[in-house]
C-alpha positions in Angstrom: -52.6 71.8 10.3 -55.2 68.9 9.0 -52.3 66.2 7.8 -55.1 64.3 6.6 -55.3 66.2 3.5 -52.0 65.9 2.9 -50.6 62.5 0.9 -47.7 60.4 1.8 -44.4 62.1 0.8 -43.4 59.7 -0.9 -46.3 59.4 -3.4 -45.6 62.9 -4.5 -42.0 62.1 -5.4 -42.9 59.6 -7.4 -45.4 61.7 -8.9 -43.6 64.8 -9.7 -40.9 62.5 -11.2 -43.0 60.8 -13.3 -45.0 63.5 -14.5 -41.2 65.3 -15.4 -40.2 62.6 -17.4 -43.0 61.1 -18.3 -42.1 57.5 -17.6 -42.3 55.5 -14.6 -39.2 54.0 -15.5 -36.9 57.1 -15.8 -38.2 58.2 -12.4 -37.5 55.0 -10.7 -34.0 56.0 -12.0 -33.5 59.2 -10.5 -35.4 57.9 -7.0 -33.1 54.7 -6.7 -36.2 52.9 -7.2 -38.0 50.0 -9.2 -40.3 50.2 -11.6 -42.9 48.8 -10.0 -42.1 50.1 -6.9 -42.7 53.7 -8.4 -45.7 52.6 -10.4 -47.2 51.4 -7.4 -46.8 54.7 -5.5 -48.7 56.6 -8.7 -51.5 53.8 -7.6 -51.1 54.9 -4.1 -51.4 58.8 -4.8 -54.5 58.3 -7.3 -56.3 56.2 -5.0 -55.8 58.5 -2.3 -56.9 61.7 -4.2 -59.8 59.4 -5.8 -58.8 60.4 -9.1 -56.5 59.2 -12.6 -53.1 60.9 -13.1 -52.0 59.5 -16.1 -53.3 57.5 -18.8 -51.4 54.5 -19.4 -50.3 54.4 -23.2 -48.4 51.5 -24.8 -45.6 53.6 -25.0 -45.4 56.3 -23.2 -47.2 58.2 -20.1 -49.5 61.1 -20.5 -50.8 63.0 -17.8 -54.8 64.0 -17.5 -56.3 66.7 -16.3 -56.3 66.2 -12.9 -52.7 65.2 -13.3 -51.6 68.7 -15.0 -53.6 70.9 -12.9 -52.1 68.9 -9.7 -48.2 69.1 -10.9 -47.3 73.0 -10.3 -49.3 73.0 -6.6 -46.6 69.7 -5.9 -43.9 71.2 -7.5 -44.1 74.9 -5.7 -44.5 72.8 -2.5 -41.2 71.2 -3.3 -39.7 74.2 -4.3 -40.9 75.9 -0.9 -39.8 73.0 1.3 -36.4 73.1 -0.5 -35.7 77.0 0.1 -37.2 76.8 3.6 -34.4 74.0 4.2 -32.0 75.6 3.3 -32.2 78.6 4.5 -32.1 76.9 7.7 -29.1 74.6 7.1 -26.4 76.7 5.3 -23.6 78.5 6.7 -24.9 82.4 7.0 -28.3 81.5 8.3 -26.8 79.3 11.4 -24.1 82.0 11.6 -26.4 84.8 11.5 -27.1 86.9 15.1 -30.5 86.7 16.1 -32.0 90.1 16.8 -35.6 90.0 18.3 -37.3 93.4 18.4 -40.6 95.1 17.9 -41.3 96.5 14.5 -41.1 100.2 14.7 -38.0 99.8 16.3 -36.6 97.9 13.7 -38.2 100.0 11.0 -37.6 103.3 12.5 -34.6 103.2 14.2 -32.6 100.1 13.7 -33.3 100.2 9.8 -32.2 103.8 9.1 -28.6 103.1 10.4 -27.6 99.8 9.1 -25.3 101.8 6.3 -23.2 102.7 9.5 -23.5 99.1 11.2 -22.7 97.6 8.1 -19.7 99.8 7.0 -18.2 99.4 10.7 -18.5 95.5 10.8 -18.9 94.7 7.7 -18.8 90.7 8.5 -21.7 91.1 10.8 -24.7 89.0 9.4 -28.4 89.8 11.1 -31.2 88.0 11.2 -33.7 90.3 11.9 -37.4 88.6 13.7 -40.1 91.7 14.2 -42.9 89.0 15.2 -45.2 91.1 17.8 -45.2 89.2 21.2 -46.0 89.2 24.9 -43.9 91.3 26.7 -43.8 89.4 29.2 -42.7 86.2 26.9 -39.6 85.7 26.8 -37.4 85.4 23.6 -35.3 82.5 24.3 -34.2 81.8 20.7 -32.8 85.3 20.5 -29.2 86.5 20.7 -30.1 90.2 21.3 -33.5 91.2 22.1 -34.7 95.1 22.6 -37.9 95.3 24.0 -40.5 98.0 24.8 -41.3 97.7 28.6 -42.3 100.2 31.5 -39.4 97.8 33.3 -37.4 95.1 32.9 -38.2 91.1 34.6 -36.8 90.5 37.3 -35.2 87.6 35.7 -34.1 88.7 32.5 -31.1 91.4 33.0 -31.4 94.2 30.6 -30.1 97.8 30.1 -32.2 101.2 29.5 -31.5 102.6 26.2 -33.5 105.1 25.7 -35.4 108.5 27.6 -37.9 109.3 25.0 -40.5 112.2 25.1 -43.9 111.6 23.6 -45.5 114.2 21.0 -48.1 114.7 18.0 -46.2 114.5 14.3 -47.4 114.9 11.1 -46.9 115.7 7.4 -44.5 118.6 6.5 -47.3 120.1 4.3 -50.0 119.3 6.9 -52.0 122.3 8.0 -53.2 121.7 11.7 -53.5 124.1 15.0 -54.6 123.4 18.7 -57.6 125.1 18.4 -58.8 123.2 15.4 -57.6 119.4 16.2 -60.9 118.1 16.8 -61.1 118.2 13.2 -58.3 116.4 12.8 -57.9 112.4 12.1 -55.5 111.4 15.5 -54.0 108.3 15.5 -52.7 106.3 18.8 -50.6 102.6 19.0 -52.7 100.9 22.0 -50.0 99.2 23.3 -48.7 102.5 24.7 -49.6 104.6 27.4 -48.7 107.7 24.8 -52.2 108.5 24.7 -53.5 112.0 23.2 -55.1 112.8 26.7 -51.6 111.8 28.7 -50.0 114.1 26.0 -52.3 117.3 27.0 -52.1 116.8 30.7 -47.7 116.7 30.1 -47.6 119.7 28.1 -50.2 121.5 30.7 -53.3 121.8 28.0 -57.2 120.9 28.5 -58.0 117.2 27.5 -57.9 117.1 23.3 -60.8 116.4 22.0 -60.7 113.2 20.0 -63.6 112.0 18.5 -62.3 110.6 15.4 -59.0 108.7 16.7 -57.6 105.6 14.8 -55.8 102.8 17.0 -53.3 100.7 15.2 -51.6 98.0 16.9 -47.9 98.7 15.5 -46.8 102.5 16.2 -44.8 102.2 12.8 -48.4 102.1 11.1 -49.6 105.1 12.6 -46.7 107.1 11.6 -46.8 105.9 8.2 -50.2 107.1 8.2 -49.4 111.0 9.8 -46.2 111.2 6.5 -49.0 109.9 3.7 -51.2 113.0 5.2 -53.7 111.1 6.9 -53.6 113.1 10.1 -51.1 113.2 13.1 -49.6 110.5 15.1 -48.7 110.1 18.5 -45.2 109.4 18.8 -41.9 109.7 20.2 -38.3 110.4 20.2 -36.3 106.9 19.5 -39.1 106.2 16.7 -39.7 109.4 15.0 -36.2 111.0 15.4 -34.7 110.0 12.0 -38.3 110.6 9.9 -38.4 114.1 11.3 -34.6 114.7 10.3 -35.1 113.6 6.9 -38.2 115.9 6.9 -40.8 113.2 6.2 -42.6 114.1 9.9 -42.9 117.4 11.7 -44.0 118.4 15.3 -46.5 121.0 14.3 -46.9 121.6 18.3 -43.5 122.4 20.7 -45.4 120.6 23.3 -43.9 117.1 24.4 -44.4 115.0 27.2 -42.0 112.5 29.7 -42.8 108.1 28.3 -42.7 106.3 31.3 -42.0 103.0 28.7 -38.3 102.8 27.4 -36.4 100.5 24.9 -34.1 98.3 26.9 -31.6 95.9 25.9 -31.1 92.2 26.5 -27.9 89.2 25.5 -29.5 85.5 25.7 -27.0 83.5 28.0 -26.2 81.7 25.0 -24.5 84.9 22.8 -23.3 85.9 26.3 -19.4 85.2 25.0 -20.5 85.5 21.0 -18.0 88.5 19.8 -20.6 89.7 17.2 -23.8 89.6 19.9 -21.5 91.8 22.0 -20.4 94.1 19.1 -23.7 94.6 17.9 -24.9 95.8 21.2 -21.9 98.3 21.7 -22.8 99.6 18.7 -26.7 100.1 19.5 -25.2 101.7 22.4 -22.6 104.1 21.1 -25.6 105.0 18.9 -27.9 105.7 21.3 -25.5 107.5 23.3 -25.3 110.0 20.6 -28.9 110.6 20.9 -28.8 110.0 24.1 -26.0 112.6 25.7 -26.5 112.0 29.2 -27.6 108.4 29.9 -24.4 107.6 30.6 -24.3 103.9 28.8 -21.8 101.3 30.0 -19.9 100.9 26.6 -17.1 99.3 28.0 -18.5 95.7 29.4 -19.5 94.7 25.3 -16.1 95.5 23.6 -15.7 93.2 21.6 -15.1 93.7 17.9 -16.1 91.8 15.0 
């Protein structure tokens, strides 16, 4: 960020003060300032911007041009600046557990079953981040992270929590064979090795022919795309599992394939002994367990309840 373009803080306050009441005095008031002190600011502010904010009359302030067009842009900043602190200083966002994932996870499969999170600790309070990192970063700000990884770091303990198959989805309504996919507008996340090709080979087919394929970088965009009609998406079972219950996906092909990637699950040192952090990731586990029959998940190591 240039910080040359932006004025002294200062000068602003005694701007949008000024320009709210109208009178240098009445904002010296309300900053615990003088007069002069604030009039000199306005002098400050106008010299920097190299324009007039007010005209002086003998008895009262009025605000030019520049001065009205300039008041809303410093008055949303203040307003943004005030949200944005506190949000960060009041109670439920410092309480809040930090959960650090990738976005179709959190869209696809965390999303869909915060109704049963919620109505089994209903004290809970997430904070959700979906930023798309590195996988080899580590989120060290997080209290729970689930990432997307062929296998975990060395130094960064985590657990397997899902043993996904990989397969083509698409609309319910969508009309699409094997012999005619060429046609077809394929879509493929390129941070995966899911690929259309690795597909074939799993499910014992020819290379697909795939001269019109679409890469997006977030799988959750692709799938969006394959429900709106737009063609079929390569995807898989922790992801898709809910859209194709609900009927918004279907597997127009029985055909699936073994992911050598796998969601796994990670507790920062610091949520090590935080009761929610450890209920949450029962929870994720009890869940996956269900989709999951024989994974055999260690349920009993994160006990704790909220």
């Amino acid at each position: 960020m240039n910080t040359r373009a932006l004025p002294p803080l200062n000068q602003l306050r005694a701007f949008e003060a000024a320009a709210r009441h109208l009178s240098f005095t009445a904002a010296a008031g309300e900053l615990n300032m003088t007069q002069s002190a604030v009039s000199q600011q306005i002098k400050s502010l106008e010299g920097y911007l190299g324009q007039p904010l007010f005209y002086r009359r003998p008895r009262a302030l009025e605000l030019t041009v520049t001065g009205l067009n300039y008041l809303p842009v410093v008055r949303d900043a203040f307003q943004t600046l005030s949200r944005g602190t506190r949000m960060l200083v009041d109670g439920d966002a410092r309480d809040a557990l930090k959960v650090q994932c990738n976005l179709t996870f959190a869209t696809c499969w965390l999303a869909p079953r915060l109704p049963r999170l919620y109505a089994r600790h209903p004290d809970l309070h997430l904070q959700i981040n979906t930023a798309i990192w590195d996988p080899m970063e580590r989120g060290d700000m997080a209290d729970i992270e689930i990432r997307f990884l062929m296998a975990p770091a060395r130094d960064r303990p985590a657990e397997r929590l899902t043993w996904d198959r990989f397969y083509p989805v698409c609309a319910s309504d969508y009309q699409v064979s094997l012999a005619d996919i060429a046609r077809h507008r394929l879509y493929y996340c390129t941070a995966m090795l899911t690929t259309w090709d690795a597909w074939a080979e799993g499910v014992g087919l020819p290379p697909v022919p795939v001269p019109r394929v679409t890469h997006t970088q977030v799988l959750a965009t692709a799938m969006a795309a394959a429900e709106a009609g737009a063609g079929l998406a390569m995807t898989h079972d922790c992801a898709a599992r809910h859209a194709i219950a609900a009927g918004r996906l279907v597997r127009p092909f029985a055909g699936s394939a073994q992911m050598q990637e796998a969601y796994y699950l990670s507790v920062g040192p610091q949520a090590e002994d935080n009761p929610q952090a450890r209920a949450f990731a029962r929870w994720i586990k009890e869940e996956m367990a269900a989709d999951y029959p024989a994974a055999g998940y260690d349920l009993g190591r994160d006990g704790a309840q909220t």
